[in-house]
N, C-alpha and C positions, 0 to 999 in steps of 0.2 A: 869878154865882150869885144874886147878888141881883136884880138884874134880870130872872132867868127864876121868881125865885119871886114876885116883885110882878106881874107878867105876868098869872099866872093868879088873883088876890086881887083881890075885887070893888075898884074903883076909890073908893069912896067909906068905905071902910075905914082907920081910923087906920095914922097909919106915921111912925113919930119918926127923926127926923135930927140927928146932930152938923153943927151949923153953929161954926166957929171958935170951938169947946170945950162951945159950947151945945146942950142935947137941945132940939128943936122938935120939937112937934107939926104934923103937915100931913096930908094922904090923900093917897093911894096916887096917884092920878090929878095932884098936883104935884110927886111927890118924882120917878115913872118918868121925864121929861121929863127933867131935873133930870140923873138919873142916865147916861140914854143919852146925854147932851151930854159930860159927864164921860169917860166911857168912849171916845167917836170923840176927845176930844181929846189922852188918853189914849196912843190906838194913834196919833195921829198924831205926836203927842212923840217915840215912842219911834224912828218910822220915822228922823225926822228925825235926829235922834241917831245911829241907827243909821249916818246916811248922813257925818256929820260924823267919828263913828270912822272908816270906811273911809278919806276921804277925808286925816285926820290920820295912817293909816296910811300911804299914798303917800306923803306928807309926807315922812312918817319918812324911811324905804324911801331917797327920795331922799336928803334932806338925810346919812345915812351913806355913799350911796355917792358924792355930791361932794365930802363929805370925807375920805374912807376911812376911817371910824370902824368897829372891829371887837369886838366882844365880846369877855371871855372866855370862852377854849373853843368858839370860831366857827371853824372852818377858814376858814384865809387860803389864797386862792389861790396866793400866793407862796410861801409855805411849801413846799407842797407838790411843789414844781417845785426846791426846793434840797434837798429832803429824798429824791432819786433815789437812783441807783446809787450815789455816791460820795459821799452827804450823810453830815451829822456821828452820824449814826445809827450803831452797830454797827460803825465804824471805828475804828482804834487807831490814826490822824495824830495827831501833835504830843503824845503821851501818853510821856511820859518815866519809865523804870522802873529804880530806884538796885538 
């Protein structure tokens, strides 16, 4: 936003900048520079980040399923496969009534 409004603001026109806490004085024609640099470095930060989460994501991903680490409340494969026709669900095995 700032950089489309210095854009169109004559070049040799005052333009104050927080430099590491300090207000500077400079024009318009050395802060835009300044600021368009900031900004590509900016988006490229963020790419790069971006790329290091996905890749921490694989990570993940794997390192649970080499070790079989399961959440709770994550359906287990396993489970499901004992929990069939005659799983301890809804059965009255081994339930003793005096």
């Amino acid at each position: 936003l700032v950089i489309e409004t210095l854009r169109e603001v004559d070049p040799t026109r005052k333009c104050f900048r927080m430099v590491g806490g300090v207000l500077v004085e400079r024009t318009v024609k050395e802060v835009l520079p300044a600021l368009e640099s900031n900004k590509e470095q900016i988006s490229k930060l963020i790419e790069a980040l971006a790329q290091q989460l996905q890749a921490k994501g694989r990570e993940l991903t794997e390192f649970r399923e080499r070790h079989n680490i399961r959440l709770v409340g994550e359906d287990d494969p396993k489970s499901a496969a004992r929990d069939g026709p005659e799983g301890g669900k809804g059965g009255s095995a081994g339930v003793l009534v005096s």
